[in-house]
N, CA, C and O atoms as a GROMACS GRO file, in nm:
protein
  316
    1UNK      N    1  -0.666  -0.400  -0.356
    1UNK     CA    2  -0.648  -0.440  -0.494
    1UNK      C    3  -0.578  -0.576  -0.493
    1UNK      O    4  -0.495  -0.612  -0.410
    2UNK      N    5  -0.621  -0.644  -0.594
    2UNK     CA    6  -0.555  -0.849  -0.596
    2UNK      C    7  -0.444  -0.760  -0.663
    2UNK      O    8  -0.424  -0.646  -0.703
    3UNK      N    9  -0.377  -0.899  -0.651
    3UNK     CA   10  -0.245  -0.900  -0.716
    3UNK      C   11  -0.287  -0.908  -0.864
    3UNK      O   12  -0.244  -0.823  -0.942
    4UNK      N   13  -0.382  -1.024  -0.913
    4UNK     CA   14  -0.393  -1.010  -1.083
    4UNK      C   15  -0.439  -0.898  -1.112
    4UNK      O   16  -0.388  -0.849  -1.213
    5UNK      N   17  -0.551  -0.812  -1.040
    5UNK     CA   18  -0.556  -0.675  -1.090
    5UNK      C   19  -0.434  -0.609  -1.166
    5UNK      O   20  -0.407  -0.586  -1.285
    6UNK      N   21  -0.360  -0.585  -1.022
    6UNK     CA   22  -0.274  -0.499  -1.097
    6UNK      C   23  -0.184  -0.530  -1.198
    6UNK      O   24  -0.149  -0.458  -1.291
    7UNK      N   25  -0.154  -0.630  -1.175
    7UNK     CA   26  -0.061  -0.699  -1.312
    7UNK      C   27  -0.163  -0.655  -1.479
    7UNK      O   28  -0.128  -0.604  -1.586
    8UNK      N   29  -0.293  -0.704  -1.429
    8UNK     CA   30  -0.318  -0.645  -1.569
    8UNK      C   31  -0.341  -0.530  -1.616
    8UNK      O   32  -0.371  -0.496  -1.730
    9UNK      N   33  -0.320  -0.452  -1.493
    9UNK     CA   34  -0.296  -0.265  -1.531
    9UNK      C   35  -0.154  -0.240  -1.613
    9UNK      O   36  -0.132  -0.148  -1.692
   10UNK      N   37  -0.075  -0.332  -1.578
   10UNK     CA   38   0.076  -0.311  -1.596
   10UNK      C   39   0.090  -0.409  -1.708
   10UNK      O   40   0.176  -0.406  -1.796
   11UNK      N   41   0.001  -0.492  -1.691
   11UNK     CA   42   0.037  -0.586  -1.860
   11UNK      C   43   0.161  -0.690  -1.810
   11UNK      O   44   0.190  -0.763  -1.905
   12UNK      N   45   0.234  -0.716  -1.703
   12UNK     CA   46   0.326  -0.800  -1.652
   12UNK      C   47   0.277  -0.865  -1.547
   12UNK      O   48   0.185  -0.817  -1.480
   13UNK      N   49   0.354  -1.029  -1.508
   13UNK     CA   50   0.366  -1.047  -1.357
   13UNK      C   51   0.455  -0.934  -1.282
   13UNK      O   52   0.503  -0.834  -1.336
   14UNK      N   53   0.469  -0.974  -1.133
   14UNK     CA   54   0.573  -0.904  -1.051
   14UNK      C   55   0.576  -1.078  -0.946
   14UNK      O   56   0.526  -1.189  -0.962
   15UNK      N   57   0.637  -1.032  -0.873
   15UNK     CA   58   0.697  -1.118  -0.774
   15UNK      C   59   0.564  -1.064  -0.669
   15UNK      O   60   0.499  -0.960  -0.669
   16UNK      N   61   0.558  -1.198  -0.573
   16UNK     CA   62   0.445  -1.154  -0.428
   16UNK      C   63   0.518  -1.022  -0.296
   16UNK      O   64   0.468  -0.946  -0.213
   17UNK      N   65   0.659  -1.056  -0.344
   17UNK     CA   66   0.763  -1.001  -0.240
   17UNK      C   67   0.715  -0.814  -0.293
   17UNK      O   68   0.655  -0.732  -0.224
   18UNK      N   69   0.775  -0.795  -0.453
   18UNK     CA   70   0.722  -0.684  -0.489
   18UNK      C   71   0.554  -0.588  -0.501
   18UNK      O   72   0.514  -0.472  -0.502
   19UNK      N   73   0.497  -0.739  -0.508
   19UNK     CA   74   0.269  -0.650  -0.503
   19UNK      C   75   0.331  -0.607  -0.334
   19UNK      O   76   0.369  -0.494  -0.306
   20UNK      N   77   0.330  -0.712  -0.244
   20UNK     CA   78   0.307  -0.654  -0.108
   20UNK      C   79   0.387  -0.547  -0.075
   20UNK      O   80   0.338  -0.522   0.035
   21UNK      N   81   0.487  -0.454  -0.092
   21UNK     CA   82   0.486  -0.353  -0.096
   21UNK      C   83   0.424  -0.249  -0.161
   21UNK      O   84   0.436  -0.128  -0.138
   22UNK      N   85   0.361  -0.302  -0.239
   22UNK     CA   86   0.319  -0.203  -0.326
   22UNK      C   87   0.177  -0.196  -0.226
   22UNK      O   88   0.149  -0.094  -0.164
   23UNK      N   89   0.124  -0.272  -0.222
   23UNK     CA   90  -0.081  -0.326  -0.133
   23UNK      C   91  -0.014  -0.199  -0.034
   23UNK      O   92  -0.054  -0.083  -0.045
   24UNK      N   93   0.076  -0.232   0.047
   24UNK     CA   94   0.097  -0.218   0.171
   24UNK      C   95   0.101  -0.058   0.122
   24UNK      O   96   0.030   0.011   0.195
   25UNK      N   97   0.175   0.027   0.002
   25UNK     CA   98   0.166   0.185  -0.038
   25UNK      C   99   0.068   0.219  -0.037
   25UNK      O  100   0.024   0.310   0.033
   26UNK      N  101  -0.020   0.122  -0.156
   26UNK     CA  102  -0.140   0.166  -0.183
   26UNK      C  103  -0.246   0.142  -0.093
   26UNK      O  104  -0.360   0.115  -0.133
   27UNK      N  105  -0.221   0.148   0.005
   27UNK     CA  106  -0.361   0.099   0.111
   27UNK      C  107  -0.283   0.192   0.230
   27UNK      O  108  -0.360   0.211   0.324
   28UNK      N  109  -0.160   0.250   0.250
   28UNK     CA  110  -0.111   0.287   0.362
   28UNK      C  111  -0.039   0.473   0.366
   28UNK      O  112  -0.038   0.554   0.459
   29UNK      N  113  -0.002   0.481   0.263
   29UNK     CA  114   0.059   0.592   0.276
   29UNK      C  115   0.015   0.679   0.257
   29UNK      O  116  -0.038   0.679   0.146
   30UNK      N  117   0.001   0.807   0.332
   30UNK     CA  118  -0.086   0.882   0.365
   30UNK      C  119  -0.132   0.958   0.230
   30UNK      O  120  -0.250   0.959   0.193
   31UNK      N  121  -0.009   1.033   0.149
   31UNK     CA  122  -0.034   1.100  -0.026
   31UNK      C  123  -0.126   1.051  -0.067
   31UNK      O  124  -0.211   1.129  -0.112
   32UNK      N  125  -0.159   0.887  -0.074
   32UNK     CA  126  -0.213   0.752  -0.129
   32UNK      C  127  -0.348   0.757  -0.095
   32UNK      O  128  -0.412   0.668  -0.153
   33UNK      N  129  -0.410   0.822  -0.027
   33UNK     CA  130  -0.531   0.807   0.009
   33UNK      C  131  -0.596   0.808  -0.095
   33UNK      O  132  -0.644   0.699  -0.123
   34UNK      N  133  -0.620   0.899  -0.174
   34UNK     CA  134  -0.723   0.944  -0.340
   34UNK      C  135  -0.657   0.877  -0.454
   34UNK      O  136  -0.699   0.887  -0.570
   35UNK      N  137  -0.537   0.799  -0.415
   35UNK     CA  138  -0.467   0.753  -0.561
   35UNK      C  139  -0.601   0.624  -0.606
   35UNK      O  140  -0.651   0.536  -0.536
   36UNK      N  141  -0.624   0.658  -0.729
   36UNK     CA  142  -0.723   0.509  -0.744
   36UNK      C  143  -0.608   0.417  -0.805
   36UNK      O  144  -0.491   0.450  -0.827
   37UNK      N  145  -0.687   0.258  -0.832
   37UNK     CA  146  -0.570   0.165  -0.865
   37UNK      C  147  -0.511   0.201  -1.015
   37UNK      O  148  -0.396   0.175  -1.049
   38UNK      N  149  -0.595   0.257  -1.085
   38UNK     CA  150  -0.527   0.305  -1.217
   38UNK      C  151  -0.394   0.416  -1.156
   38UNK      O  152  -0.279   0.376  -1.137
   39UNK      N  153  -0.420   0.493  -1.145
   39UNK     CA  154  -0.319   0.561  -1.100
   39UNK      C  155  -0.180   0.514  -1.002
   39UNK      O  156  -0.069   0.565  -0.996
   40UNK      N  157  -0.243   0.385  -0.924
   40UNK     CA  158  -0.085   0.371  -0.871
   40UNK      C  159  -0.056   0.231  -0.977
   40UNK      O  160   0.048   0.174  -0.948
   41UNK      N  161  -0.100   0.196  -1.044
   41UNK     CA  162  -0.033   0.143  -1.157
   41UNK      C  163   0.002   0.200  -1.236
   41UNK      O  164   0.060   0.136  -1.324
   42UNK      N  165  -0.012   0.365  -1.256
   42UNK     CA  166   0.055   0.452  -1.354
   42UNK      C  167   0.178   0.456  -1.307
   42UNK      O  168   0.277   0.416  -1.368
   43UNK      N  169   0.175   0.520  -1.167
   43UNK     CA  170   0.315   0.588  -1.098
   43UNK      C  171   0.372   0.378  -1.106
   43UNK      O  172   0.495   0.386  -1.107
   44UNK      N  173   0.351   0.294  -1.110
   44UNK     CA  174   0.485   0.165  -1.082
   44UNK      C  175   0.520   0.179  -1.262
   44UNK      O  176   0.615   0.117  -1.311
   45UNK      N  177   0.439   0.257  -1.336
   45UNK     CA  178   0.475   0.219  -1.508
   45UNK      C  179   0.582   0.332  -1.528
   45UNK      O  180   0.685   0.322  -1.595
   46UNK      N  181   0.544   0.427  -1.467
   46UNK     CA  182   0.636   0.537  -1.453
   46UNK      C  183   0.803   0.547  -1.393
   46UNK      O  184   0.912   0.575  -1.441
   47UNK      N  185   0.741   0.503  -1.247
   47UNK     CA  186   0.858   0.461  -1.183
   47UNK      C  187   0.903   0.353  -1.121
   47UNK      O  188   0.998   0.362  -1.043
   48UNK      N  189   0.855   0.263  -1.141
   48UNK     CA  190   0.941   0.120  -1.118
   48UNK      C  191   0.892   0.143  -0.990
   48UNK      O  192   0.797   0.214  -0.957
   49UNK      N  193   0.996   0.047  -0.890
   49UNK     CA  194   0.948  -0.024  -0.757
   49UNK      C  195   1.020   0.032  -0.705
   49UNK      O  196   1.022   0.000  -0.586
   50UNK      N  197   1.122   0.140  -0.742
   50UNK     CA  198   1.220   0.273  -0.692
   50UNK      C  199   1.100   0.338  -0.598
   50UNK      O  200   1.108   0.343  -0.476
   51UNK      N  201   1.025   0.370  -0.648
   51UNK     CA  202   0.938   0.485  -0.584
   51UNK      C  203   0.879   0.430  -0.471
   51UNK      O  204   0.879   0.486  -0.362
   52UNK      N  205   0.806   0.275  -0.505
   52UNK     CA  206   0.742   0.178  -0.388
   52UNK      C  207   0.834   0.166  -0.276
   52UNK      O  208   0.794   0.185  -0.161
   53UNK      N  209   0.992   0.124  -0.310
   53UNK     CA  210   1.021   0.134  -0.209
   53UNK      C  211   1.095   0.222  -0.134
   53UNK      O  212   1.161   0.172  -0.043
   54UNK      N  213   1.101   0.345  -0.152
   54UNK     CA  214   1.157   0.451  -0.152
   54UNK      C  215   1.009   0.481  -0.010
   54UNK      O  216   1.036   0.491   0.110
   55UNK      N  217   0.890   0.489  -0.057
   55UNK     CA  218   0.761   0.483   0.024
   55UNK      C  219   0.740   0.417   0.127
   55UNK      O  220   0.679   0.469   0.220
   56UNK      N  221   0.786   0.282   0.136
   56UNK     CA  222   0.785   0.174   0.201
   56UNK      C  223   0.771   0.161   0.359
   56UNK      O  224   0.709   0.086   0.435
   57UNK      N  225   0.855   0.269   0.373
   57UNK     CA  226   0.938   0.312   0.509
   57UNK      C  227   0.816   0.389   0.576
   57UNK      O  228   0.810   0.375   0.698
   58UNK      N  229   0.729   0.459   0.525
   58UNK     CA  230   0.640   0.568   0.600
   58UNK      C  231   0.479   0.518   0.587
   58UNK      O  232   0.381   0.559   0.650
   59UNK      N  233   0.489   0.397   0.462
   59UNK     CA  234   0.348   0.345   0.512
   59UNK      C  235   0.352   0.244   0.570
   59UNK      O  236   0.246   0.196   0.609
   60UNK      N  237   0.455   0.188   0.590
   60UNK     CA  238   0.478   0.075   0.757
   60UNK      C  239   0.469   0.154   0.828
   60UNK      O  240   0.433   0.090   0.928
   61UNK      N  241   0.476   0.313   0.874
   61UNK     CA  242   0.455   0.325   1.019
   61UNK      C  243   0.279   0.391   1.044
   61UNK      O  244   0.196   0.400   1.135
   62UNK      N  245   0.286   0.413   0.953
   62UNK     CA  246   0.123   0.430   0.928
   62UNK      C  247   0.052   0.356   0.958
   62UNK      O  248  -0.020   0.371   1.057
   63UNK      N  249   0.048   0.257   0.886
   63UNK     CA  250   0.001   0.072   0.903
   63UNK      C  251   0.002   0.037   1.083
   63UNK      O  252  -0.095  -0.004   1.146
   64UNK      N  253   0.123   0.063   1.133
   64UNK     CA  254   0.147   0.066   1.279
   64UNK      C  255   0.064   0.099   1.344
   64UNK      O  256  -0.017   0.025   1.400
   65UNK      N  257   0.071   0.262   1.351
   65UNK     CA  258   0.003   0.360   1.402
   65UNK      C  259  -0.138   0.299   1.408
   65UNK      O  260  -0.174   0.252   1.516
   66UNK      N  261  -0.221   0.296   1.304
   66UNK     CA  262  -0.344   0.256   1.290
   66UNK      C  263  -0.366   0.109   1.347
   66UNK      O  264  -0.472   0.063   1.387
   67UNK      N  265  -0.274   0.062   1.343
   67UNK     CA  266  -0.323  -0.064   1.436
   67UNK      C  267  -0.301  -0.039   1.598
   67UNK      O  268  -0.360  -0.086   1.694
   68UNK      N  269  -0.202   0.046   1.590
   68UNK     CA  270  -0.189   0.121   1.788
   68UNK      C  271  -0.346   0.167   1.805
   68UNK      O  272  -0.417   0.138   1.902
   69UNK      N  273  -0.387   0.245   1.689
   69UNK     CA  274  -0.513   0.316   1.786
   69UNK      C  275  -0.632   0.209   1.775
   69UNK      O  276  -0.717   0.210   1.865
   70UNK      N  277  -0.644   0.106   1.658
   70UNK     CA  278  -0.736   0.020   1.695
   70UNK      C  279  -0.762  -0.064   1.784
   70UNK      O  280  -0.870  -0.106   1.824
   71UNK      N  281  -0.612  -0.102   1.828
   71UNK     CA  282  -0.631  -0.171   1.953
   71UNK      C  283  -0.698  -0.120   2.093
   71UNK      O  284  -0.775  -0.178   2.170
   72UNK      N  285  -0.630   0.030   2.098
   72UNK     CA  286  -0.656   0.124   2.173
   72UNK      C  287  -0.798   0.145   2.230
   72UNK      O  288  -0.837   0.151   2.346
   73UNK      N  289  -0.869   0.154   2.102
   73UNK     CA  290  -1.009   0.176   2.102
   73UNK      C  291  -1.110   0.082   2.100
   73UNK      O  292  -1.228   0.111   2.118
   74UNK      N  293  -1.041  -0.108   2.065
   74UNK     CA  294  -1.082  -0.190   2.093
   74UNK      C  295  -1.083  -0.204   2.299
   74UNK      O  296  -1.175  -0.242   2.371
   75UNK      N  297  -0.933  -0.151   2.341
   75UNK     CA  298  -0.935  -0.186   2.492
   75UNK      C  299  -1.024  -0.084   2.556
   75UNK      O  300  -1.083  -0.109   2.662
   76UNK      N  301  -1.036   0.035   2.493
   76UNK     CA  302  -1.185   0.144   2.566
   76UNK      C  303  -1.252   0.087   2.578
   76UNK      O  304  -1.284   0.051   2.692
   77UNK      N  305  -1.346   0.025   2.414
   77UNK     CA  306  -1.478  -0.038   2.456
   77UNK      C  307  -1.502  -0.142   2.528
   77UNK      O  308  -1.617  -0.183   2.537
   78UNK      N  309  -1.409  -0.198   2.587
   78UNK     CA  310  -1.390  -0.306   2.685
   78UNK      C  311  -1.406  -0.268   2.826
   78UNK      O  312  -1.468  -0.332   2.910
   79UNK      N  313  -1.360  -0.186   2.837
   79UNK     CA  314  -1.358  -0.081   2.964
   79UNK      C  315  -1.501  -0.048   2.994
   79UNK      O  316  -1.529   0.029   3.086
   0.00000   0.00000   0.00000
C-alpha cells in the first residue's frame, strides 16, 4: 500500500517515519495476513500508532526470518 493511499483512508497526512511502520505491520505481521488496506486503516482510526507500534517488534522479526529463508533457498539453488 503507497503512503497517499492510506492517508486517504484516514483523511490525514502522517509522517514517512510513522507509514513505514505501519507498511512494515501491514505487509509483515503474521495476524495481518487477511487484514485488507481498509481494515488496517480502520484499526490506525481506531487505535492510533499505539497499536502499530506496540506490533512493530514481531513484524521486524518476521520480515527477518523471511529474508533468512530466502536467502537460504536462493544459496540451495546455487548449489
Amino acid at each position: 500500500m503507497l503512503k497517499c493511499e492510506f492517508e486517504q483512508r484516514i483523511s490525514h497526512e502522517i509522517s514517512q517515519e510513522d507509514y513505514e511502520k505501519i507498511e512494515t505491520v501491514y505487509g509483515y505481521y503474521p495476524a495481518n495476513k487477511e487484514l485488507s488496506k481498509d481494515e488496517t486503516a480502520e484499526m490506525y482510526l481506531k487505535f492510533g500508532m499505539r497499536i502499530f507500534n506496540d506490533m512493530l517488534p514481531r513484524a521486524q522479526k518476521v520480515r527477518e526470518l523471511e529474508m533468512q529463508i530466502r536467502n537460504a533457498k536462493e544459496a540451495i539453488a546455487e548449489l
